[in-house]
ZAKENU-757210 format. One record per residue (C-alpha): chain; z, y, x; residue in one letter; residue number from 1. Coordinates in Angstrom, 3 decimals. Each point is the difference from the previous one (the first is absolute). Last residue first. Layout:
N
chaine:w:v:u:residu:num
A:Z:Y:X:A:NUM
...
***
This chain:
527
chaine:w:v:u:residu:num
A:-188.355:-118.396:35.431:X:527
A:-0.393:3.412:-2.275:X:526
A:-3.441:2.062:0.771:X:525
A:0.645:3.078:1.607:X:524
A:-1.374:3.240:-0.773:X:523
A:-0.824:3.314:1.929:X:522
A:0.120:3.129:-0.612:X:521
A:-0.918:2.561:2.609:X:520
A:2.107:3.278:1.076:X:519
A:0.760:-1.629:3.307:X:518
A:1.846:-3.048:-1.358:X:517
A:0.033:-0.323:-4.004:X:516
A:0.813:-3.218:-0.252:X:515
A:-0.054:-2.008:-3.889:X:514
A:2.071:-3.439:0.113:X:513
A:-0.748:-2.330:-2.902:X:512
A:1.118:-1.459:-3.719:X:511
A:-2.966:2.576:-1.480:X:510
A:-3.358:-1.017:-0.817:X:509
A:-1.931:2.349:2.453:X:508
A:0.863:3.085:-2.329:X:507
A:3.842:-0.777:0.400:X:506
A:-0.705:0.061:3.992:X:505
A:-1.962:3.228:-0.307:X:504
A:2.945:1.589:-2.315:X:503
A:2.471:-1.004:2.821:X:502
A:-1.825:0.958:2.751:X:501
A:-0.069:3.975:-2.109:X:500
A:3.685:-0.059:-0.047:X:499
A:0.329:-0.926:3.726:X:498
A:-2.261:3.593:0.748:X:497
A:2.498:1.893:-2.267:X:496
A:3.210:-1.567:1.187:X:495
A:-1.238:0.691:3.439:X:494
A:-1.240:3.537:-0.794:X:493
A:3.979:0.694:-1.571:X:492
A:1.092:-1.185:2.763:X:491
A:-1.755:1.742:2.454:X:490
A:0.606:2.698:-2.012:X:489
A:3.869:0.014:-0.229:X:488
A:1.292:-0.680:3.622:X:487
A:-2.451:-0.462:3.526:X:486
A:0.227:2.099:2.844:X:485
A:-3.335:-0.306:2.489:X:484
A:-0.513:0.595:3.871:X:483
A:0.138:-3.863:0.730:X:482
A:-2.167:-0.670:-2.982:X:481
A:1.237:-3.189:-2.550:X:480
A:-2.195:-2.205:-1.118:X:479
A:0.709:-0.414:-3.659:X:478
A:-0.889:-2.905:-1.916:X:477
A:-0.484:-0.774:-3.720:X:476
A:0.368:-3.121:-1.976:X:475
A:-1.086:-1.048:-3.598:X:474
A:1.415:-2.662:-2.123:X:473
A:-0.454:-2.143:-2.868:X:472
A:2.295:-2.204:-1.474:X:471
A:0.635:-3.436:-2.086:X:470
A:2.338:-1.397:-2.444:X:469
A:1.010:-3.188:-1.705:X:468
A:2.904:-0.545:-2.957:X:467
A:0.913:-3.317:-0.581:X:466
A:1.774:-0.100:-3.164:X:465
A:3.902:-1.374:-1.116:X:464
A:0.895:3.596:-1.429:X:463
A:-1.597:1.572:3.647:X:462
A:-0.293:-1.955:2.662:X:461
A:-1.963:1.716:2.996:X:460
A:-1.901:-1.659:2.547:X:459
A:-1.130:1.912:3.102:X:458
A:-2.967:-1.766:1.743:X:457
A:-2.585:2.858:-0.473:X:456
A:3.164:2.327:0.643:X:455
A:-0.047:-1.714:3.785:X:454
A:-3.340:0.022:0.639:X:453
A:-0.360:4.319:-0.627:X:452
A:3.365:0.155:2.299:X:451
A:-1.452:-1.639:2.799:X:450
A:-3.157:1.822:-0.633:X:449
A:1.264:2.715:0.197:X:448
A:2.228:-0.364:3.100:X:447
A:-3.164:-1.327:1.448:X:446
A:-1.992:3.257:-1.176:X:445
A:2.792:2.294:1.721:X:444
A:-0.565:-2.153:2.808:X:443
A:-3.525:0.475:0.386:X:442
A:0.290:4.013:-0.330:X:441
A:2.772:0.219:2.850:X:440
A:3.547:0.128:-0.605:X:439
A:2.444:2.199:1.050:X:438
A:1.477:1.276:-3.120:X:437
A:-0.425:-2.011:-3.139:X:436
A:-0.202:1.726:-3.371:X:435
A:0.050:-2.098:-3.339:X:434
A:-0.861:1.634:-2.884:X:433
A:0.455:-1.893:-3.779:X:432
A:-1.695:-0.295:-3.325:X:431
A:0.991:-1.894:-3.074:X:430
A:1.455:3.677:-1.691:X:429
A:0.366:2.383:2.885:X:428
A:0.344:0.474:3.637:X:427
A:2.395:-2.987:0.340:X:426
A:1.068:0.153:3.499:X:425
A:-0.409:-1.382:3.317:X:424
A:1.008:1.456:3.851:X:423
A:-0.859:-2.606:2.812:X:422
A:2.085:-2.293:2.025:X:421
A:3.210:-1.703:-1.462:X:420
A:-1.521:-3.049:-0.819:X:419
A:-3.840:0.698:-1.209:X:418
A:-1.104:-3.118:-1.427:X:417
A:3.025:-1.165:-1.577:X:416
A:0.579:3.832:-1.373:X:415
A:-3.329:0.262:-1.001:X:414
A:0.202:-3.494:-2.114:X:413
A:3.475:0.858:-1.642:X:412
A:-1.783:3.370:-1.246:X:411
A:-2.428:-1.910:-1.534:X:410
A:2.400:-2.181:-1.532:X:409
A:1.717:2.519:-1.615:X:408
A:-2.943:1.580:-1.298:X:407
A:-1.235:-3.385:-1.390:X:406
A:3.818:0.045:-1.616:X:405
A:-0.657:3.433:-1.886:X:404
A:-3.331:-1.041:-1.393:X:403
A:1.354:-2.973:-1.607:X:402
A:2.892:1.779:-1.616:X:401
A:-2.738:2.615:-1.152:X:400
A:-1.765:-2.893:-2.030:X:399
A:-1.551:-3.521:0.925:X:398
A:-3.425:1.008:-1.079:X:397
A:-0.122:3.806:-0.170:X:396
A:2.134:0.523:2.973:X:395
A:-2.140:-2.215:1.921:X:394
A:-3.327:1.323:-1.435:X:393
A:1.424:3.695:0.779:X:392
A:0.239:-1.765:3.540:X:391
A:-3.570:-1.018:0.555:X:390
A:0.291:-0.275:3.438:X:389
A:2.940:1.320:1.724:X:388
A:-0.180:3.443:2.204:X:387
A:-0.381:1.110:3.813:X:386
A:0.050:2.646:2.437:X:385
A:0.228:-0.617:3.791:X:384
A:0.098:2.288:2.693:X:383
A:-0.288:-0.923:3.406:X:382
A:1.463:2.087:3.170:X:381
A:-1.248:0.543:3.284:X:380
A:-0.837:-2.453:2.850:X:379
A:3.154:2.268:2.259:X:378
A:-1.063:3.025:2.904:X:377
A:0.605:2.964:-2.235:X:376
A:3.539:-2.311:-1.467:X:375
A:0.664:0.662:-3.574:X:374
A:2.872:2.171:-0.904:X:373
A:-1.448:2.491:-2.300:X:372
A:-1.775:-3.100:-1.564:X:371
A:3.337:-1.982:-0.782:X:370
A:1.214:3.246:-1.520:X:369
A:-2.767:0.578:-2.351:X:368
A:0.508:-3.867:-0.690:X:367
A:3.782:0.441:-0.460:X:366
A:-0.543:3.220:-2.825:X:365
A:-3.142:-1.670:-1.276:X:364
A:2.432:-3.320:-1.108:X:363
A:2.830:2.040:-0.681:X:362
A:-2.059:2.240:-2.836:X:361
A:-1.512:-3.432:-1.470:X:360
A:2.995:-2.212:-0.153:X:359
A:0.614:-2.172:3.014:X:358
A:0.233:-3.802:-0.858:X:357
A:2.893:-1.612:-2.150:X:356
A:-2.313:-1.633:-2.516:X:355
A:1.033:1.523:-3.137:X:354
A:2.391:2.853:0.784:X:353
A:-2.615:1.936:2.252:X:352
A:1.746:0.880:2.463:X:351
A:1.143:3.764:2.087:X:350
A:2.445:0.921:-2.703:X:349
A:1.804:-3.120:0.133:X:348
A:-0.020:-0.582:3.476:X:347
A:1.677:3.540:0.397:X:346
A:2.219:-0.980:-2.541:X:345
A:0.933:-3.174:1.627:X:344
A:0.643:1.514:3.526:X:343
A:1.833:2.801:-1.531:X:342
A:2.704:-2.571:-1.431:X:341
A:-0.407:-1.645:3.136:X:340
A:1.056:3.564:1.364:X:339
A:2.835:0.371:-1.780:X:338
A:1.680:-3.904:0.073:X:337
A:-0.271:0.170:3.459:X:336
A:1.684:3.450:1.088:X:335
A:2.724:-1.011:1.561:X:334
A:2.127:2.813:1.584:X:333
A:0.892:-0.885:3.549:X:332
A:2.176:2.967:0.924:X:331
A:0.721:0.694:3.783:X:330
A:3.227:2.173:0.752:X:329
A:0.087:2.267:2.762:X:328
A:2.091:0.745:2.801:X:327
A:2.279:2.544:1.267:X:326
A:-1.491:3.072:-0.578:X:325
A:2.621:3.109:-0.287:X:324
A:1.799:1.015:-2.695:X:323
A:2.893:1.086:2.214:X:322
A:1.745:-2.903:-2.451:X:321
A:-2.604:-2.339:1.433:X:320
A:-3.496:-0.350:-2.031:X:319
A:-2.028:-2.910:-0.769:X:318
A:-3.722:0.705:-0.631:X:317
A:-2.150:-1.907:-2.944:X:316
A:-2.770:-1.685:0.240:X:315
A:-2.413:-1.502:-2.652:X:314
A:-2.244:-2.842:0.272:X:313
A:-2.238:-1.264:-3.495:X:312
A:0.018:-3.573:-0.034:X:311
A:-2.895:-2.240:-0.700:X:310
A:0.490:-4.155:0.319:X:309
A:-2.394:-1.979:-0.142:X:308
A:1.419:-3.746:-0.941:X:307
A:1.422:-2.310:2.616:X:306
A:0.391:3.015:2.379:X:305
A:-3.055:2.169:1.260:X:304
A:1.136:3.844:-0.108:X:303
A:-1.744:2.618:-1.747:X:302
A:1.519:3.383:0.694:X:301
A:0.089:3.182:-1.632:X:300
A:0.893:3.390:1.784:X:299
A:2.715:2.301:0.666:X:298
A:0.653:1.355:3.542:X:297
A:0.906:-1.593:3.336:X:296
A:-2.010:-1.493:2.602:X:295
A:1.959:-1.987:1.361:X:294
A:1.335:-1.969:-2.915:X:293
A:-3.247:-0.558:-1.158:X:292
A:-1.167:-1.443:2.795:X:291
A:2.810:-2.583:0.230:X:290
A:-1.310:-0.477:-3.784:X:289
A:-3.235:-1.180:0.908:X:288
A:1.417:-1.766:3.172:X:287
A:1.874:-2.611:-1.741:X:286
A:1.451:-2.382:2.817:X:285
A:0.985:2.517:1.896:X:284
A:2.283:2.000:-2.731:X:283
A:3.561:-0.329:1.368:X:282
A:-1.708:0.698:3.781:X:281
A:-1.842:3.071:-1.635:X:280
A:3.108:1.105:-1.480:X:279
A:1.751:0.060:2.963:X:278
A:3.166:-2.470:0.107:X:277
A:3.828:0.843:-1.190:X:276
A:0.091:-1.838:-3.117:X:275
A:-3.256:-2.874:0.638:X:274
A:3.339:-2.271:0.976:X:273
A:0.923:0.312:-3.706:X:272
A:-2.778:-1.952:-1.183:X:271
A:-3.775:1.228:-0.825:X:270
A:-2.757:-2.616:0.232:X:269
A:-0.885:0.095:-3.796:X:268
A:-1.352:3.835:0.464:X:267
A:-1.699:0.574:-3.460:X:266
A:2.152:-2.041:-2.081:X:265
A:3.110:0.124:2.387:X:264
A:0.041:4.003:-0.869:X:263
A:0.862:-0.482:-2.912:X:262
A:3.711:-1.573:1.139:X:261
A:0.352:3.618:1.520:X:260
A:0.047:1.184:3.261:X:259
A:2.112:1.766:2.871:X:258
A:0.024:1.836:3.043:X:257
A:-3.780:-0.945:1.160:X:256
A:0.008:2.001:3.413:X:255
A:-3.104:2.837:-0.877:X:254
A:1.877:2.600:3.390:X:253
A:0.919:2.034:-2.908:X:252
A:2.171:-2.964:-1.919:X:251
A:-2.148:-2.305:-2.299:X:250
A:1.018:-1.624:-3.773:X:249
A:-2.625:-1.965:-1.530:X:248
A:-0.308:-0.429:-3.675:X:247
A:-2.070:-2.737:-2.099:X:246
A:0.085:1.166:-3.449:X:245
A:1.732:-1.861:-2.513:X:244
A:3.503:1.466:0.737:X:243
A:2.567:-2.625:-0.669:X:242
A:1.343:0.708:3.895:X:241
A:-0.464:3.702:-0.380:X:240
A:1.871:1.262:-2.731:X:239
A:2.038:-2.692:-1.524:X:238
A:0.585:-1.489:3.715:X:237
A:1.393:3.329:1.531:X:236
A:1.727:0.420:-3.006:X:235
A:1.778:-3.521:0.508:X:234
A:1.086:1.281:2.853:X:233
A:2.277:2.627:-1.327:X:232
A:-1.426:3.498:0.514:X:231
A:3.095:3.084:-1.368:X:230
A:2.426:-3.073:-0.611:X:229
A:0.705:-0.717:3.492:X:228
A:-0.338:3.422:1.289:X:227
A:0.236:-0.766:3.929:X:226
A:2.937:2.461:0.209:X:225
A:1.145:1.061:-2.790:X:224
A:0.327:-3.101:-2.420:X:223
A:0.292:-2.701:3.218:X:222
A:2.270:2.467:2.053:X:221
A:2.057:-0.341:-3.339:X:220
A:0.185:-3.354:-0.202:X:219
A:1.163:-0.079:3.554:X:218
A:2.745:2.177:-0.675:X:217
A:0.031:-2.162:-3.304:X:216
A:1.663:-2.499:2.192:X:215
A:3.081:1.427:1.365:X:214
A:1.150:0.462:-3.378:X:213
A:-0.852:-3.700:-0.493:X:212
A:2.357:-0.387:2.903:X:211
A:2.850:1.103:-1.208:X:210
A:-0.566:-1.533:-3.491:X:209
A:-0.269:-3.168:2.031:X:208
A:3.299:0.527:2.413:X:207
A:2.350:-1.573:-2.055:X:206
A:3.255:1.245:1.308:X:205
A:1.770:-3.175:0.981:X:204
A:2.769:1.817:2.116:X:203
A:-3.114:0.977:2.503:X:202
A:-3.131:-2.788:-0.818:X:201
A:-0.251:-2.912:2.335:X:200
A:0.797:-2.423:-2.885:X:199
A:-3.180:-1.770:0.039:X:198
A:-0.833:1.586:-3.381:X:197
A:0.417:3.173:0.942:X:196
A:-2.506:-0.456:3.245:X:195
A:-2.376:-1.439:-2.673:X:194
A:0.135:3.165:-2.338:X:193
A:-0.518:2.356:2.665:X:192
A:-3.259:-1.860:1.423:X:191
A:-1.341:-0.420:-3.392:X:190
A:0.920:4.067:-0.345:X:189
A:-2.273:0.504:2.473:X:188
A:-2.845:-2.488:-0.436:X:187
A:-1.164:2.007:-3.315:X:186
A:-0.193:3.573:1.822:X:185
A:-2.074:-1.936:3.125:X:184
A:-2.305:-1.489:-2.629:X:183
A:-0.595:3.532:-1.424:X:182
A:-0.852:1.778:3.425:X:181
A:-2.135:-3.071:0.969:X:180
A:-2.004:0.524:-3.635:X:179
A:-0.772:3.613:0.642:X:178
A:-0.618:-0.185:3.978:X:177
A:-2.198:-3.341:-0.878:X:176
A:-1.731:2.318:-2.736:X:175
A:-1.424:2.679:2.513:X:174
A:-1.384:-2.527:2.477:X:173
A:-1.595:-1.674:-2.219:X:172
A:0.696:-3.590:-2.008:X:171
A:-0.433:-3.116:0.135:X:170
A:2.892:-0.931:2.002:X:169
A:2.162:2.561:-1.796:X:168
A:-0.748:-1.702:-3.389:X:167
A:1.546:-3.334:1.624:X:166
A:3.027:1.498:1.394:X:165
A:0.429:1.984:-3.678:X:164
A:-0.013:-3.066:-1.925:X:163
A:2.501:-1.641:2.458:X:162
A:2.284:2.654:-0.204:X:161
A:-0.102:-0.246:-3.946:X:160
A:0.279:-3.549:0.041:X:159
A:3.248:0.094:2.431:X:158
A:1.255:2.321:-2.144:X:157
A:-0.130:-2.168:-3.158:X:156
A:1.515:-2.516:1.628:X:155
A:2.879:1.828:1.479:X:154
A:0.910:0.992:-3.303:X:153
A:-0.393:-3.792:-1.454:X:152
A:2.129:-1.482:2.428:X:151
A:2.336:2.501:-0.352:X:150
A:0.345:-0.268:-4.028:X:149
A:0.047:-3.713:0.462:X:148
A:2.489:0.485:1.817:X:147
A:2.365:2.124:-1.767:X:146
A:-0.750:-2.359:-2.897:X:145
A:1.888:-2.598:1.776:X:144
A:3.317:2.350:0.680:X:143
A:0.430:2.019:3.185:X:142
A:3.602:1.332:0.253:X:141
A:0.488:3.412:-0.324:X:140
A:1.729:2.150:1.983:X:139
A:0.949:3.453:-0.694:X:138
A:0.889:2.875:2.614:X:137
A:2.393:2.287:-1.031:X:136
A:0.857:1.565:3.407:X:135
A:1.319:-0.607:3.007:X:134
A:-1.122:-3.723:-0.148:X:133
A:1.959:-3.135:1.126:X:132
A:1.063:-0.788:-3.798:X:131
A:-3.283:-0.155:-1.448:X:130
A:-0.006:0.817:-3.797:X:129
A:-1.006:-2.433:-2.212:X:128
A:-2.691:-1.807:-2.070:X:127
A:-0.317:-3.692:-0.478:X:126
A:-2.632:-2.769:-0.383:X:125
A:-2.090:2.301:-0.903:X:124
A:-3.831:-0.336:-1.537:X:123
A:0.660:-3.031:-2.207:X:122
A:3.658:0.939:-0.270:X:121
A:-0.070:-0.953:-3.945:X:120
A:1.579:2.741:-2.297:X:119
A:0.837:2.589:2.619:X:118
A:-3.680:-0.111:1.204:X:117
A:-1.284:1.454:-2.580:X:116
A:-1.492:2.971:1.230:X:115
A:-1.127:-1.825:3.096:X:114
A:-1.687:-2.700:-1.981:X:113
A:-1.925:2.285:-2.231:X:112
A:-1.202:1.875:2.627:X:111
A:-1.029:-3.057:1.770:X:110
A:-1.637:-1.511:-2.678:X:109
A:-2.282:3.409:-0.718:X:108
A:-0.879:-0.180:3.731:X:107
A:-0.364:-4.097:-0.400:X:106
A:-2.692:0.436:-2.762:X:105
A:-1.740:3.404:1.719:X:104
A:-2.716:-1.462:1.681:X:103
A:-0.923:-2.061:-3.278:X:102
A:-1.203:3.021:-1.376:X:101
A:-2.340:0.905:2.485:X:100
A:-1.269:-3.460:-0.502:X:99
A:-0.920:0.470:-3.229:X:98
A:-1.428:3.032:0.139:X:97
A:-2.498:-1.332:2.840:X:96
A:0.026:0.816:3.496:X:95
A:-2.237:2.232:2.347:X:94
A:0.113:-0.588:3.392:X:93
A:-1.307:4.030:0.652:X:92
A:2.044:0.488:2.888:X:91
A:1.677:2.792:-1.226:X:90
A:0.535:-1.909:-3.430:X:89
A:1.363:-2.993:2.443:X:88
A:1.867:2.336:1.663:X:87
A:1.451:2.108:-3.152:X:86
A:0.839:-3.173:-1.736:X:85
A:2.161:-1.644:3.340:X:84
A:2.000:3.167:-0.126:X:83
A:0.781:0.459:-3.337:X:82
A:1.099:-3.472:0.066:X:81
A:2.102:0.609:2.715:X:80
A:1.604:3.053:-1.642:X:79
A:0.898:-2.294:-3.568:X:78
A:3.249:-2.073:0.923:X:77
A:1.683:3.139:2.415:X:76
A:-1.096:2.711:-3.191:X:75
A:2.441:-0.220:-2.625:X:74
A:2.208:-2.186:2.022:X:73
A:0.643:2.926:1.773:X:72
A:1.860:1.118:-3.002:X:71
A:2.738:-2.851:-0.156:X:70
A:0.351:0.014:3.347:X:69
A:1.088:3.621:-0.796:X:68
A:2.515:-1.349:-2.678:X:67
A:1.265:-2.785:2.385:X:66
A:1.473:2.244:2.371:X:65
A:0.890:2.478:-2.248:X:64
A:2.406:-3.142:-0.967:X:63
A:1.284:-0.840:3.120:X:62
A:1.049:2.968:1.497:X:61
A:-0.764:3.718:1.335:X:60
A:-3.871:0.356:-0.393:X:59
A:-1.516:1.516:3.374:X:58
A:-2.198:-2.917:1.351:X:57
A:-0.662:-0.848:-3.941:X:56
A:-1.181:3.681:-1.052:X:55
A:-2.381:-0.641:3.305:X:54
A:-1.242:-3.578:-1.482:X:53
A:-0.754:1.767:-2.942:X:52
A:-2.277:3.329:1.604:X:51
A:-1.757:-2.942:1.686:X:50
A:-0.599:-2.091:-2.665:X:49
A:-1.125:2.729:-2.336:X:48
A:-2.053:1.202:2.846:X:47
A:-1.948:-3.364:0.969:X:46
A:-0.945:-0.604:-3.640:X:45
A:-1.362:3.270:-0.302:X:44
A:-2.277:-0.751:2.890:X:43
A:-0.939:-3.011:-0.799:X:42
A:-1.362:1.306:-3.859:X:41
A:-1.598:2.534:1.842:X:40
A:-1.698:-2.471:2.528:X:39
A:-0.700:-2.016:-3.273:X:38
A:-2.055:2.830:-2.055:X:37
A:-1.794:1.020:3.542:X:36
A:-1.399:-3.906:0.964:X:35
A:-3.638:1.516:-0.094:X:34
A:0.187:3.778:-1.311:X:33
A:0.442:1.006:-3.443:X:32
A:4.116:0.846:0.814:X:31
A:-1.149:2.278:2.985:X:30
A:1.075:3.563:0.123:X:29
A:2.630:0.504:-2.680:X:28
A:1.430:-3.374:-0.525:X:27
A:-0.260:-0.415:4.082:X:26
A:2.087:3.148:0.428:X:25
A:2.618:-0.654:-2.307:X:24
A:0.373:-3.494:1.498:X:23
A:-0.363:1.215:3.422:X:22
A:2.862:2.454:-1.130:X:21
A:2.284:-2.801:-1.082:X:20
A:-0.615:-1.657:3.314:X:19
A:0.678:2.518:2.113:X:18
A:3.524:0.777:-2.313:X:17
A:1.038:-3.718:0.599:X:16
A:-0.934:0.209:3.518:X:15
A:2.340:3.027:0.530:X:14
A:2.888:-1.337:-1.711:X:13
A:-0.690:-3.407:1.925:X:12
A:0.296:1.798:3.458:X:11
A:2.989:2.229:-1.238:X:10
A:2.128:-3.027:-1.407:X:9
A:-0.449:-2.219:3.124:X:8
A:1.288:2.565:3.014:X:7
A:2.524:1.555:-1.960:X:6
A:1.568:-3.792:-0.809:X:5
A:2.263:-0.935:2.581:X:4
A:1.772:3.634:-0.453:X:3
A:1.009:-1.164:-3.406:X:2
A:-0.951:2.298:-2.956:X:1
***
């Protein structure tokens, strides 16, 4: 071996056999991982073409020469495509089979073209030995294809840099070291190759296998190092980006660190200048979950968005390698779709299915309650019980249909009259309780009456007839005592005492408002 050459032949030796065992290694640690099939595939590539180009330094004439050019072939047309695959894969810029394929149409051409050049001198003009060199030294003269082959080479590099530059904008602080360590590798040898090409290169060694030798230092740092294929980027956005659950990432001093798209649904004002603020200044504008935050510990949360929203918040510590508390990670969990399941169960098992009211148990349970909670210094609380006129004459008339829809209508009534104040429910059959809190004994009996007027003028078609109804009703009152607790009896005395109005309004002639104030019946005439 010349002298000239124990500088070149070493260097590429040694980056042919690092990038033979990154290929080895890869296949056996990371072939399923994002962009790991091409990287091997590159990798491979880049040996044979190394360990070829050094059997071509140290051939002895014209025709080893061309043998080993011959073999790099195998691998010089193919390695860039390799390399632009395993970015974009890395990337995750997905293509299509199709288009995959079509990548490799001028590879395969050039392979083809460079193996049969002696029948056409597409891809050399000519191919001899330099006569100013020390050593066998070939030169070729560049031949159409030859650039077209170059052009397409430095093409596909320039892609994959670019793929990786704009990856490593959006990405971490871990990732940019990965991705900057693998765009350095790829500029290398672009650098060597370009210097050749201008002529600059020592006795017109070409300095590109050289310097992808060079390179896959860097693509090594990249593999060790920063453990490019261990957590690719696209990981990061499998696992936490496409999360549905709103997460927020906070160091130990409760800096926001990071978030997740998820998060913009409950917190629509984050952007990446809320990364390195307080949590409470990231989450001003929503102080229910600013609490939250601060306080700590599991619980559910209803926030007010377009919709409710419930999520259930979990958090999580983040520990250092001395497993020490760094931070802690805040998990949005939504919850919705469970608890208005629960919602409409628990409505369902507290209503009566025909007119939408409070069944019987739910409608004691909230009146007990209601009573419990009245106010010693308040006008009391009216009780009103009530049924339809007649009904079994309804349902015996116009049938159960009939019956059914005067129900319905009744209940529509009480809730017009009533809004949202008051507790009703059907207590049974045609008849129904109505409890109203705060009230005194008059205006229980206007609420009565108001509802008493309005059934009287209720019209109800059933099978094209005019179905008309009346009531009768009897109210109760309770003053409450300052030193008395109220629940179950006093309701059940109230229910009692408006029971017995109503059977002394149905003996006056019914369609009227019974009171039983004080423990005395009394009976009011309909206006």
């Amino acid at each position: 071996m010349a002298q000239q050459l124990l500088v070149y032949v070493p260097v590429i030796m040694m980056g042919g056999a690092l990038s033979l065992f990154l290929a080895v290694y890869a296949m056996l640690r990371f072939r399923n991982a994002p962009g790991g099939r091409y990287y091997i595939l590159a990798a491979l590539m880049a040996s044979i073409l190394a360990f070829g180009y050094a059997f071509e330094l140290t051939s002895g004439d014209l025709t080893q020469i061309k043998f080993w050019i011959g073999i790099e072939y195998f691998s010089l047309p193919f390695l860039p495509v390799f390399t632009l695959l395993m970015c974009l894969q890395y990337a995750d810029m997905q293509l299509g089979p199709w288009k995959r394929r079509a990548l490799f149409i001028i590879p395969f051409l050039t392979f083809i073209f460079q193996h049969t050049n002696d029948f056409h001198q597409l891809y050399y003009t000519s191919v001899a030995l330099r006569a100013d060199a020390p050593f066998p030294i070939v030169e070729l003269g560049k031949g159409p294809w030859y650039l077209v082959h170059t052009i397409y080479m430095y093409g596909c590099l320039a892609v994959s840099v670019c793929v990786l530059s704009i990856r490593m904008l959006k990405a971490r602080y871990r990732f940019r070291l990965q991705m900057l360590a693998m765009t350095a590798g790829l500029l290398v040898p672009v650098a060597g190759n370009l210097y050749y090409l201008a002529g600059r290169s020592p006795y017109g060694i070409d300095l590109g296998p050289v310097f992808i030798s060079v390179s896959f230092i860097f693509h090594s740092m990249a593999v060790f190092r920063f453990r490019m294929f261990n957590v690719a980027p696209i990981a990061r956005e499998i696992v936490f980006e496409n999360m549905g659950d709103g997460v927020l990432v906070l160091n130990e001093q409760d800096v926001v660190v990071d978030y997740n798209r998820a998060m913009l649904r409950l917190v629509p004002e984050l952007c990446k200048k809320s990364i390195g603020r307080s949590a409470a200044e990231a989450l001003a504008g929503h102080p229910a979950i600013a609490k939250c935050v601060e306080l700590g510990g599991e619980h559910d949360l209803k926030l007010d968005t377009e919709r409710p929203l419930y999520v259930h918040v979990r958090f999580s510590p983040i520990r250092d390698r001395d497993s020490r508390r760094s931070g802690r990670i805040v998990t949005f969990i939504d919850i919705t779709e469970r608890v208005v399941l629960e919602q409409k169960f628990k409505k369902l098992a507290s209503t009566d299915g025909l007119t939408g009211l409070f069944n019987k148990n739910t409608l004691i349970e909230r009146s007990e309650q209601a009573l419990r909670e009245l106010s010693p210094e308040g006008p009391g609380v009216s009780v009103m019980m009530f049924d339809v006129d007649h009904f079994k004459k309804v349902n015996d008339t116009f049938g159960h249909e009939a019956g059914d829809l005067v129900l319905a209508g009744v209940a529509e009534v009480i809730r017009g009259v009533l809004g949202g104040s008051g507790i009703a429910g059907r207590y049974g059959g045609d008849e129904f309780v109505l409890c109203l809190p705060e009230t005194n004994a008059e205006q229980g009996w206007i609420a009565a009456e108001k509802i008493r007027a309005a059934v009287e003028r209720l019209e109800i078609i059933a099978e094209g007839r005019a179905v008309r109804v009346t009531s009768s009703f009897g109210v109760s009152h309770l003053m409450p005592s300052p030193d008395e607790r109220y629940g179950a009896p006093e309701m059940q005395n109230l229910m009692r005492r408006a029971d017995h109005a109503l059977y002394s309004a149905k003996k006056l002639g019914r369609n009227r408002v019974g009171l039983n104030a004080d423990g005395e019946n009394k009976s009011l005439e309909a206006n």
